[in-house]
C-alpha positions, 0 to 999 in steps of 0.5 A, spaced: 459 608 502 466 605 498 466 599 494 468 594 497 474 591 494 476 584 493 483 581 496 489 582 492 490 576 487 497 575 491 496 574 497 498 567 498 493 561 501 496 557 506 494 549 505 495 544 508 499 539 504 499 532 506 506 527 507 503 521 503 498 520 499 494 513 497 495 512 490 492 504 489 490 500 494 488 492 490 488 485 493 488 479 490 490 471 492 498 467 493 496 460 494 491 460 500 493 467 502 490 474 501 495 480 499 492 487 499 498 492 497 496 500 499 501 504 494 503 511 496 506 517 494 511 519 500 513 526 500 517 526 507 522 522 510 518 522 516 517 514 519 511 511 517 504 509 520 499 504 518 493 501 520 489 495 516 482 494 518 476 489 515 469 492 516 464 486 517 457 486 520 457 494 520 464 494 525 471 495 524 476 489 526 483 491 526 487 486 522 494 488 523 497 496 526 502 500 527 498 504 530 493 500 535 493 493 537 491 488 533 485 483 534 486 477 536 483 472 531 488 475 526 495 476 530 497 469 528 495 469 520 498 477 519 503 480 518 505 487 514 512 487 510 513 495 508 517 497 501 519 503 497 512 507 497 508 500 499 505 497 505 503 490 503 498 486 509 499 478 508 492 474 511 494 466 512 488 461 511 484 467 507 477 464 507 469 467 506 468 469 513 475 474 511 470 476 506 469 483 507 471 491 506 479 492 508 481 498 509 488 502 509 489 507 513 497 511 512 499 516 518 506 519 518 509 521 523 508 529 524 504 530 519 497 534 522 493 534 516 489 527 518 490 521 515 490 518 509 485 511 508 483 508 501 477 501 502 477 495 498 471 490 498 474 483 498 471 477 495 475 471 494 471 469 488 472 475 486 479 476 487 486 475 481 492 471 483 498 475 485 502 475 477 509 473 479 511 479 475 509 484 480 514 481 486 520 483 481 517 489 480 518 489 487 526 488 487 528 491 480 535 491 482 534 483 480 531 485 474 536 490 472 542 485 472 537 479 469 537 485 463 543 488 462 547 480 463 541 478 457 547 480 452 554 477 455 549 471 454 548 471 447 555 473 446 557 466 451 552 463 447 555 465 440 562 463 442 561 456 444 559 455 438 
């Protein structure tokens, strides 16, 4: 009988590397309304799909998708805007009885490898008012300007004296 021998180190392992991966998803309150914000990380140009879902009374309610149709409850009070590696579902009205466990579920076009899914539990006692800062963050080309014209502002000021 031979030894049997292990595989050369070498040999190459086939992965399957996924196009996007959920990094954060948060939610918190504007006002009367609830944004959950699902950030990603985007390895792919190709076109993405999203799904978000609430899971109450152990059954899954579709809130707003790309993917499936929507419930009917929610097609009037949501909306999705989509952002450089962020995807933010926007629920009018938010009350308790939209308490629940929120679910963001990210596809991207080709990508065979399953989706990508992240849950929140939304509690509106619990939850923070959206900070200000962050929807700038959002336009940084408008914070950019704001910080470089801060010394042309100073200099106006000091000549008018």
């Amino acid at each position: 009988l031979f030894p049997v021998q292990p595989p050369p180190a070498s040999l190459p392992v086939l992965q399957a590397a996924h196009c996007q991966m959920i990094k954060d998803l948060s939610a918190c309150l504007l006002g009367q309304n609830l944004r959950v914000d699902c950030r990603y990380e985007n390895k792919t140009n190709n076109p993405l799909t999203y799904e978000f879902s609430i899971t109450k009374d152990n059954r899954k309610h579709v809130i707003h998708s790309s993917i499936s149709v929507s419930e009917n409850i929610y097609r009037g009070r949501a909306n999705v805007t989509m952002h450089k590696n962020l995807v933010c579902l926007h629920l009018q009205s938010f009350t308790t009885s939209d308490e629940g466990v929120y679910m963001c579920e990210l596809r991207a076009t080709n990508d065979y490898t399953g989706n990508q899914m992240r849950n929140i539990t939304v509690i509106k006692d619990k939850l923070e008012k959206c900070a200000g800062f962050s929807l700038l963050i959002q336009n940084t080309s408008w914070l950019l300007l704001l910080l470089l014209s801060l010394p042309l502002l100073q200099a106006v000021d000091f000549v008018s004296l």
